[in-house]
DRENTOR-548798 format. One record per residue (C-alpha): residue number from 1; x, y, z. Coordinates in pm, whole numbers. Example, Ala and Ser with C-alpha at 12.3 -4.5 7.8 and 13.67 -1.06 7.14 Angstrom:
BEGIN
<site i="1" east="1230" north="-450" up="780"/>
<site i="2" east="1367" north="-106" up="714"/>
! end
This chain:
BEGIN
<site i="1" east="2903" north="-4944" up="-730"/>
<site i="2" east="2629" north="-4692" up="-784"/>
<site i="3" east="2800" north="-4421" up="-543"/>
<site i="4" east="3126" north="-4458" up="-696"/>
<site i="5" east="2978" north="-4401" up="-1054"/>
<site i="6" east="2775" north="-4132" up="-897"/>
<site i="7" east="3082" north="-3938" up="-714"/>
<site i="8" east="3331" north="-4002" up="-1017"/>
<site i="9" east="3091" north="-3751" up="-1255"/>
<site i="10" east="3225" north="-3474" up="-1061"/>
<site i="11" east="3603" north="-3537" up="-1226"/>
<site i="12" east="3377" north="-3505" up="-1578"/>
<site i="13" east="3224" north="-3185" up="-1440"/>
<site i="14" east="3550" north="-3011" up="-1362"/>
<site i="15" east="3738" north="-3182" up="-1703"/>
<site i="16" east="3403" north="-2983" up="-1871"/>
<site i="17" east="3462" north="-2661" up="-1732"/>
<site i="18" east="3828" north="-2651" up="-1759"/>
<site i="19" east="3898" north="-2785" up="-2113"/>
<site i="20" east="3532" north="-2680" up="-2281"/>
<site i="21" east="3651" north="-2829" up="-2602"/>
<site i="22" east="3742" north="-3133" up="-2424"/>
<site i="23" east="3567" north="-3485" up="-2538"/>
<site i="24" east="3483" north="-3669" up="-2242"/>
<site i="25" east="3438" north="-4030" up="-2245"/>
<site i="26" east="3307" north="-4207" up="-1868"/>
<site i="27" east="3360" north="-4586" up="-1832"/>
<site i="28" east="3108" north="-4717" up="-1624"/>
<site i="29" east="3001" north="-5091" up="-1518"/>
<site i="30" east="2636" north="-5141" up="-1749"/>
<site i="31" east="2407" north="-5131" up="-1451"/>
<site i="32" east="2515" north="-4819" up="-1303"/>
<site i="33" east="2427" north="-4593" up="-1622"/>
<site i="34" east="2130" north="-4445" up="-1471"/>
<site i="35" east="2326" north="-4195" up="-1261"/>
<site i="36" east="2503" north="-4103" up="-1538"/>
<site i="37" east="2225" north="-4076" up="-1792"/>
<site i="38" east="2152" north="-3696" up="-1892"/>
<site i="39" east="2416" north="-3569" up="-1735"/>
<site i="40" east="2561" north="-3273" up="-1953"/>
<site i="41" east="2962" north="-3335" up="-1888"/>
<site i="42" east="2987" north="-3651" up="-2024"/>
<site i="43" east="2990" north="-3673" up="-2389"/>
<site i="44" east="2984" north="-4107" up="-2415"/>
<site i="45" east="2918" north="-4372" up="-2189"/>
<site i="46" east="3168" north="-4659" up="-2231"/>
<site i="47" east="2991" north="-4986" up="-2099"/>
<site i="48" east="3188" north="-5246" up="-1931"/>
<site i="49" east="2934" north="-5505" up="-1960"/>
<site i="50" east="2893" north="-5847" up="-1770"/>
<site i="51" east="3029" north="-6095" up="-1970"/>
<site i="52" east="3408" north="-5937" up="-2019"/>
<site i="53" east="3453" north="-6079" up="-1662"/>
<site i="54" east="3301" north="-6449" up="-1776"/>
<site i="55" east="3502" north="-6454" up="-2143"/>
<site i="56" east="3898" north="-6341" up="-2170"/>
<site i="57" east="3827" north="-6293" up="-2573"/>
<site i="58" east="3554" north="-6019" up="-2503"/>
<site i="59" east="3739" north="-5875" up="-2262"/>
<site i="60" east="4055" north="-5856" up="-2532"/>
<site i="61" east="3822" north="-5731" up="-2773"/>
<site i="62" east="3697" north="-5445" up="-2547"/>
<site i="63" east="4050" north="-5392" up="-2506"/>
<site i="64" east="4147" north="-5317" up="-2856"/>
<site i="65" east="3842" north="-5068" up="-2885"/>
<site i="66" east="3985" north="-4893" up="-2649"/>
<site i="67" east="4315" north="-4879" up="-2802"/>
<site i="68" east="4136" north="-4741" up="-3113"/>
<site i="69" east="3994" north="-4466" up="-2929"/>
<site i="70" east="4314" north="-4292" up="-2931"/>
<site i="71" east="4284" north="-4145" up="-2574"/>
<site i="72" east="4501" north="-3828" up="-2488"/>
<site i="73" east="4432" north="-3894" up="-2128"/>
<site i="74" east="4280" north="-4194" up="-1905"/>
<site i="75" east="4219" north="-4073" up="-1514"/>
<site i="76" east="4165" north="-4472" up="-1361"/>
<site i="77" east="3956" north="-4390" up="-1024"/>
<site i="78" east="3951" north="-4694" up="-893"/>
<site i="79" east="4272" north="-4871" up="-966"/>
<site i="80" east="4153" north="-5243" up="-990"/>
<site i="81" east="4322" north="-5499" up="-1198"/>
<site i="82" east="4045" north="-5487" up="-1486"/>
<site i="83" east="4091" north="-5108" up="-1459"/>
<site i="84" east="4446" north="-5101" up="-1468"/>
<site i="85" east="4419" north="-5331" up="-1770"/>
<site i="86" east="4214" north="-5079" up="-1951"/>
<site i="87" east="4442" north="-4793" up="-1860"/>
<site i="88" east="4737" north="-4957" up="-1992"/>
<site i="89" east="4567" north="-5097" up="-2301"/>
<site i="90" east="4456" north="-4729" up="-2419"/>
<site i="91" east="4822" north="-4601" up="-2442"/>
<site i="92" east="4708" north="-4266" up="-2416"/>
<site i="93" east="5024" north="-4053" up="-2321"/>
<site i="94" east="4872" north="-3970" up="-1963"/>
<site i="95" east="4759" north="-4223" up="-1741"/>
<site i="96" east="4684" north="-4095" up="-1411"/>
<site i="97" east="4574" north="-4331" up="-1085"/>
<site i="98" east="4674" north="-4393" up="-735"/>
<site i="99" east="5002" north="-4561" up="-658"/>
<site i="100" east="4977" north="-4948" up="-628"/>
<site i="101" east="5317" north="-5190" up="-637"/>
<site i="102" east="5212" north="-5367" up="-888"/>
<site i="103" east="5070" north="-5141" up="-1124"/>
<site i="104" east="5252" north="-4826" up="-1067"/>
<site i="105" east="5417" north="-4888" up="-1376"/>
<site i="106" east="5144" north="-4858" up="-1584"/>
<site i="107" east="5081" north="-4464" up="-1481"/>
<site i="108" east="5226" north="-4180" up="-1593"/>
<site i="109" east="5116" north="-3956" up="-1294"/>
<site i="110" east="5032" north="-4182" up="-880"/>
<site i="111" east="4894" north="-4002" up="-590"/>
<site i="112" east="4816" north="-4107" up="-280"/>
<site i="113" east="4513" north="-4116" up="-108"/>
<site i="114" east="4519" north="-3772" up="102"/>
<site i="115" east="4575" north="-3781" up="472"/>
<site i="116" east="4444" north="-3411" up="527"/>
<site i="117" east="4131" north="-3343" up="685"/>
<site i="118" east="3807" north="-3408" up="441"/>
<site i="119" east="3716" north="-3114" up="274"/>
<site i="120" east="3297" north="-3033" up="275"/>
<site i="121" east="3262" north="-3263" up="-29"/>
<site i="122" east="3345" north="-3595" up="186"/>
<site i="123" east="3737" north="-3773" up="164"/>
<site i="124" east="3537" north="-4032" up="-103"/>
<site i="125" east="3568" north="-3679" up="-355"/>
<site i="126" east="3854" north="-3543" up="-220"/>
<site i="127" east="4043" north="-3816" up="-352"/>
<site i="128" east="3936" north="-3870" up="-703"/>
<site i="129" east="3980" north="-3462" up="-750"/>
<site i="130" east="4339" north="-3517" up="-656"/>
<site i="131" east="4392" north="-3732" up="-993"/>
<site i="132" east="4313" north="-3405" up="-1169"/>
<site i="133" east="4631" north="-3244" up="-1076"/>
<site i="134" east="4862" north="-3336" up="-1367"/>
<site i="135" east="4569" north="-3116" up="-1577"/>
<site i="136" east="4409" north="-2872" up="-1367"/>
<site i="137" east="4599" north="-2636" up="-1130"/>
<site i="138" east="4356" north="-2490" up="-954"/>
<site i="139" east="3983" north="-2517" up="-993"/>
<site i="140" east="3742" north="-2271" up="-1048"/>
<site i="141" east="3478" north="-2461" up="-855"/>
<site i="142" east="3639" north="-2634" up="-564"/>
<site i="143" east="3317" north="-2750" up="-417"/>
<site i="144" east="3092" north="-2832" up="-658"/>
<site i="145" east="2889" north="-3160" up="-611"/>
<site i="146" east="2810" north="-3428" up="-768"/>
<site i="147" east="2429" north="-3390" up="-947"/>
<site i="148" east="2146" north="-3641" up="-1065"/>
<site i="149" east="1989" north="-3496" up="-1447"/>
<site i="150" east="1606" north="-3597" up="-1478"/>
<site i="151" east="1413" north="-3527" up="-1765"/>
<site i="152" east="1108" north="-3356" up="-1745"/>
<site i="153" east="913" north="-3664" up="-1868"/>
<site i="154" east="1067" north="-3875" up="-1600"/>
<site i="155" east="949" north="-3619" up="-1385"/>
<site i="156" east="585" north="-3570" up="-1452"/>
<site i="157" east="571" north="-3968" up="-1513"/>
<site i="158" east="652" north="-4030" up="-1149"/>
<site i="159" east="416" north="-3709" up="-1016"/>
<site i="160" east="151" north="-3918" up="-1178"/>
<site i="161" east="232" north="-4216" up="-1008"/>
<site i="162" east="192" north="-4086" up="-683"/>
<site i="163" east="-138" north="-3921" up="-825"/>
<site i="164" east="-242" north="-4238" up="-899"/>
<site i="165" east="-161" north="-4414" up="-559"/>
<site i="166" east="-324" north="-4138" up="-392"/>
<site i="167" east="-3" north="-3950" up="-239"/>
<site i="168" east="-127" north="-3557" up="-338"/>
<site i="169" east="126" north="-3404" up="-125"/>
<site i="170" east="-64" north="-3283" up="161"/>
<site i="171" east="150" north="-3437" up="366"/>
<site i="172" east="566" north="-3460" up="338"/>
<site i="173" east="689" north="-3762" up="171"/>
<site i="174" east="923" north="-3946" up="285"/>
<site i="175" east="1181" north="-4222" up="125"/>
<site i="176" east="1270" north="-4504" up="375"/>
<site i="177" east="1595" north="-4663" up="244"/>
<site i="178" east="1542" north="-4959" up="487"/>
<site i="179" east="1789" north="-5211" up="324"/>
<site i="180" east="2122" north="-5161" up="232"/>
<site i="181" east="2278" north="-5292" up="-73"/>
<site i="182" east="2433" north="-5575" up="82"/>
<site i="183" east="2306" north="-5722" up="416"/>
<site i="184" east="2644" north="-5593" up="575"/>
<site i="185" east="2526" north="-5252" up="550"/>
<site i="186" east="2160" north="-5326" up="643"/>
<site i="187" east="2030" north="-5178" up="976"/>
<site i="188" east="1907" north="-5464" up="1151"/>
<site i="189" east="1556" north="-5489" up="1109"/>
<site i="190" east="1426" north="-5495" up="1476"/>
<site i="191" east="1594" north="-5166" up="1506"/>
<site i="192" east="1464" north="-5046" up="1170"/>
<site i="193" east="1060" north="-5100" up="1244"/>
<site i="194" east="1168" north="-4955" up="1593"/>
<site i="195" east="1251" north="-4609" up="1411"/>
<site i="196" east="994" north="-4609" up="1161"/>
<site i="197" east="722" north="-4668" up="1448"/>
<site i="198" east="876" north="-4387" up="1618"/>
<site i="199" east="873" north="-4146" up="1349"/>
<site i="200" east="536" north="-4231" up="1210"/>
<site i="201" east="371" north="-4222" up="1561"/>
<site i="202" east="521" north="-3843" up="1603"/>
<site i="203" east="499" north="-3725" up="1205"/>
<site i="204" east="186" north="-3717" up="1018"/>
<site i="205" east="386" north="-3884" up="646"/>
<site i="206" east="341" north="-3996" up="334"/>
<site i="207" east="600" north="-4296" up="351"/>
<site i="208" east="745" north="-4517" up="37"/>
<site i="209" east="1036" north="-4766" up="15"/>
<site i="210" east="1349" north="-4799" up="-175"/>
<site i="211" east="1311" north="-5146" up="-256"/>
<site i="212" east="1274" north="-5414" up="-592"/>
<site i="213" east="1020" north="-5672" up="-636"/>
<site i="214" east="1280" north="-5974" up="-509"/>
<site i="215" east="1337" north="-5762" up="-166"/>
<site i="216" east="936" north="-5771" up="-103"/>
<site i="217" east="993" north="-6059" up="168"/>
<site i="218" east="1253" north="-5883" up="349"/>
<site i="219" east="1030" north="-5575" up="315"/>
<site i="220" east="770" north="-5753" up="477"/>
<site i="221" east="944" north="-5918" up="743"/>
<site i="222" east="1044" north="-5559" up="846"/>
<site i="223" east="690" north="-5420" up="822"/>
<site i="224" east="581" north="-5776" up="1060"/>
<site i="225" east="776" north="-5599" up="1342"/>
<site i="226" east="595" north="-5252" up="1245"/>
<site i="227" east="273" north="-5122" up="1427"/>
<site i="228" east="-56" north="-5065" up="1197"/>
<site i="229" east="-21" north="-4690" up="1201"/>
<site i="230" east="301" north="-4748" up="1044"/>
<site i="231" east="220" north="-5003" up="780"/>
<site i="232" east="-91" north="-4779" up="672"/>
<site i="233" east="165" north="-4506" up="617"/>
<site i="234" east="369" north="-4666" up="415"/>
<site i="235" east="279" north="-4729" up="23"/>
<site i="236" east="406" north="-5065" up="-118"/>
<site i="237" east="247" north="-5005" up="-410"/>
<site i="238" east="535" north="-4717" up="-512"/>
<site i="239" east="895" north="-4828" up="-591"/>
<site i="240" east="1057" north="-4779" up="-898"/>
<site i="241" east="1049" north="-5019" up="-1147"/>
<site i="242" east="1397" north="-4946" up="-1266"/>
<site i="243" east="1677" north="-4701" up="-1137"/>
<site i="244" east="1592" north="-4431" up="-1327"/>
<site i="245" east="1234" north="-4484" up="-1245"/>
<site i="246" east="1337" north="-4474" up="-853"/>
<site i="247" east="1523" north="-4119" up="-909"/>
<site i="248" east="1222" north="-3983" up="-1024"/>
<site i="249" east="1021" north="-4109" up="-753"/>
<site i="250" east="1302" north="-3979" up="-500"/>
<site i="251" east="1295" north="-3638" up="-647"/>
<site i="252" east="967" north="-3575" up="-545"/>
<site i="253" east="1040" north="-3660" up="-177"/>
<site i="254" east="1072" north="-3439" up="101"/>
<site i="255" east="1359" north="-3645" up="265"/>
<site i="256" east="1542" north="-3947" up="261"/>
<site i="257" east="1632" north="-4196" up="570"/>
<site i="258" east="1770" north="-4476" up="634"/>
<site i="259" east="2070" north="-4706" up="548"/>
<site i="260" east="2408" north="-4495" up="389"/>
<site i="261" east="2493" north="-4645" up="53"/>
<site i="262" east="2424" north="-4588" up="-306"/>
<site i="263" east="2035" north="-4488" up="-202"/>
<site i="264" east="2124" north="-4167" up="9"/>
<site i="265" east="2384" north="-4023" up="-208"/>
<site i="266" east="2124" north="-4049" up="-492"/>
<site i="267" east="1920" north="-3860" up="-246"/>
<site i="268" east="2209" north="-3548" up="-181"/>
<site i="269" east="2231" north="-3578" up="-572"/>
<site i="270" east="1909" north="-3492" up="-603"/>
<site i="271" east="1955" north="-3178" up="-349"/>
<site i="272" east="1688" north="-3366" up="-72"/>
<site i="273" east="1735" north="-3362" up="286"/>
<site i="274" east="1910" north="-3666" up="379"/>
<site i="275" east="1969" north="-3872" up="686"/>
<site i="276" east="2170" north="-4166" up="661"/>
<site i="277" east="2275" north="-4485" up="895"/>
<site i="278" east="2666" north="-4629" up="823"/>
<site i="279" east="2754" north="-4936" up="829"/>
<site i="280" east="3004" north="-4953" up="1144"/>
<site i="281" east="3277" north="-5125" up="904"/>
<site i="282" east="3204" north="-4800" up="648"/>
<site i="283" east="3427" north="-4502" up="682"/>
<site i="284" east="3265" north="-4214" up="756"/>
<site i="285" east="3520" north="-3969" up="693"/>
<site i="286" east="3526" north="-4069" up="331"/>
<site i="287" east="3139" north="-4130" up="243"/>
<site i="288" east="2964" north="-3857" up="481"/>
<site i="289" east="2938" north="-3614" up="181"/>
<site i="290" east="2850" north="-3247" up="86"/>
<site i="291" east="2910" north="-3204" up="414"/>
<site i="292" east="2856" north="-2796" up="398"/>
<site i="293" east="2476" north="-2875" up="386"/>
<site i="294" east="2289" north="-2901" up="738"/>
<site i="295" east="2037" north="-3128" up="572"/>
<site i="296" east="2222" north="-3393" up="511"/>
<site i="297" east="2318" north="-3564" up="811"/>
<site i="298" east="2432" north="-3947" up="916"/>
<site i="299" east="2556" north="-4118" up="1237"/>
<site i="300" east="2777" north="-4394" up="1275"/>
<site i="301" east="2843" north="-4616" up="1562"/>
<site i="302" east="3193" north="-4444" up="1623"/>
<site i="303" east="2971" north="-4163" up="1746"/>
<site i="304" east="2879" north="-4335" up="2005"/>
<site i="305" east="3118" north="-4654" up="2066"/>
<site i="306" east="3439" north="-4469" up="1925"/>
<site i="307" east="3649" north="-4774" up="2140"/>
<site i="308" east="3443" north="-5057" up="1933"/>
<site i="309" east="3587" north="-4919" up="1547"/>
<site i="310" east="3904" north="-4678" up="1652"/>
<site i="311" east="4242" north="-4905" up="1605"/>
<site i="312" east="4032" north="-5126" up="1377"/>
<site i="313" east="4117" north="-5234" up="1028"/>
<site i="314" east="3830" north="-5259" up="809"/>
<site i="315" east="3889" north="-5591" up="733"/>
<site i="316" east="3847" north="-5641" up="1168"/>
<site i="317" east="3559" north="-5421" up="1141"/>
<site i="318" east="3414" north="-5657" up="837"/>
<site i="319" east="3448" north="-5975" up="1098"/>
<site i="320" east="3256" north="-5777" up="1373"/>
<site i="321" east="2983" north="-5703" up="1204"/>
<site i="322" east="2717" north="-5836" up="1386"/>
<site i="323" east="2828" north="-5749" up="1710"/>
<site i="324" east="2885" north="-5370" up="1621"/>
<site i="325" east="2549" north="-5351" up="1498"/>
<site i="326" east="2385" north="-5506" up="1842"/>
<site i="327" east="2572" north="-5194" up="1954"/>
<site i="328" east="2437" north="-4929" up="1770"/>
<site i="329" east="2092" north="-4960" up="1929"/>
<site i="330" east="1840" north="-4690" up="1777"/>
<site i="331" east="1813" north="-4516" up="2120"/>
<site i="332" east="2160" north="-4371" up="2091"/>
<site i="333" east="2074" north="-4166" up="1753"/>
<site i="334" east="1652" north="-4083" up="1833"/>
<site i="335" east="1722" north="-3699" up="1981"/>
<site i="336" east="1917" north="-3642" up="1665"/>
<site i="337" east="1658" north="-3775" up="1362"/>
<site i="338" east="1361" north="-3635" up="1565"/>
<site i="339" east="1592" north="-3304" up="1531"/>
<site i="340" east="1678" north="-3371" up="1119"/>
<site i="341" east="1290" north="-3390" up="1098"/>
<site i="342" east="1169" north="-3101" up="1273"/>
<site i="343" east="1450" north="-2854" up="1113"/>
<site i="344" east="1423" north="-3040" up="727"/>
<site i="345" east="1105" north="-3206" up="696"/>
<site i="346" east="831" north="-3022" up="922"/>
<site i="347" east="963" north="-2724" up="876"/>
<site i="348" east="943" north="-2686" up="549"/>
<site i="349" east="572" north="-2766" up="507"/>
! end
């Protein structure tokens, strides 16, 4: 996923500044590239495209170019069987992952996930910096963040979009992230249209969506439950056309809100006030991020209904989906985005 891609750079960044000399290949699924793309730690991008997982021959073949590689040192960050595959296929003399009983043979170097208390970065970082151990002592930067690179094209490209859809900046802009990437970690849309009325009746905004053209009718099925004011605030006629396209669009926000996910870490990549919604079966001690930074800020139904997720295993939390989000009625978190907004957004102007 996007936010794994995203928070796995940071394991390139410190690799970078350790071992300068170092060549530093990231292997990434194809459609994620865009958060890598530009970014200065990463010498190659090693696609693992679609069709290895529909043909076993492709998949060998992939295999034996990775062999060829000759890799001193493979750090697997997610420990999956294709992943594990890989690892053990490169042969490199360090293989470093988390300890699973049926692949711990294939590392060199396990370590579990840590039980300490997050660190500012988030538990989701904490953990892949713990597979740099076997190479890096101590590091110089402890709490460095993961970072989005734009290009100054990309940039000006997307200034001129909002030019031309007659957003001039007068007014903050805002990114609504109003559907998640899946529709179990989608704010239900009654609740949605009941915060974005609320926010447009009390902010004078610029508004745009983080959506693609085959969302539209869910878009619009949101906006149905919207008031006018709101709809007229929002621009439909901005969204990216690809990912990269979208980062350049986000950049020029003033803040992001809305659903947690691959959307909002973009945003905190991208240094912009952020305030995100979790999924209740989400953890939040490992995904609420750069947590050292006041602007970004999330709630999560254990907040507020700590008895309806404590003693839960995700996989319980996965089956009460539904009902946990019937729970976590907009009401409870209002006080606190009316608060993000008035100290990150207004504020600022």
């Amino acid at each position: 996923m996007i936010g794994d891609v995203l928070a796995g750079t940071i394991v390139c960044e410190h690799l970078k500044i350790h071992f300068p000399a170092t060549e530093v290949h990231y292997l990434v699924d194809e459609h994620t590239t865009a958060v890598v793309d530009g970014n200065p730690f990463v010498d190659e991008l090693v696609l693992f495209k679609k069709d290895y997982r529909k043909s076993k021959l492709l998949f060998y073949y992939f295999l034996k170019s990775i062999k060829k590689q000759h890799y001193d040192v493979t750090i697997d960050l997610l420990c999956k069987t294709e992943s594990n595959i890989i690892s053990w296929f490169s042969k490199a003399p360090i293989r470093i992952s988390y300890p699973k009983w049926y692949s711990k043979f294939i590392y060199t170097h396990t370590y579990k996930h840590s039980q300490k208390k997050p660190s500012v970065l988030g538990m989701a970082i904490d953990n892949r910096l713990l597979l740099l151990q076997p190479l890096i002592h101590e590091l110089k930067k402890p709490q460095i963040a993961p970072q989005l690179y734009l290009s100054d094209d990309e940039i000006s490209t997307a200034k001129q979009t909002l030019l031309n859809n007659k957003i001039t900046g007068k007014k903050p802009l805002l990114m609504f992230g109003v559907l998640g990437s899946s529709e179990s970690k989608t704010y239900p849309l009654p609740y949605m249209a009941h915060l974005l009325n609320q926010i447009i009746e009390k902010y004078d905004l610029d508004c745009i969506i983080n959506y693609i053209p085959k969302q539209k009718p869910e878009v619009e099925q949101l906006l149905s439950r919207c008031t006018k004011k709101t709809r007229e605030a929002i621009n439909l006629n901005v969204f990216g056309g690809s990912l990269r396209e979208f980062l350049a669009l986000l950049s020029q926000c003033d803040a992001y809100f809305g659903n947690e996910g691959g959307a909002s870490h973009m945003a905190k990549a991208l240094n912009k006030p952020n305030f995100s919604i979790f999924a209740p079966w989400i953890s939040k001690n490992a995904w609420m991020t750069y947590q050292n930074n006041s602007s970004n800020r999330a709630v999560h139904l254990e907040d507020f209904h700590p008895d309806a997720i404590h003693f839960s295993s995700k996989k319980e939390r996965k089956l009460k989906i539904p009902q946990n989000y019937q729970l976590f009625k907009p009401e409870l978190f209002e006080e606190k985005l009316f608060e993000f907004f008035n100290d990150e957004v207004i504020s600022h102007q």
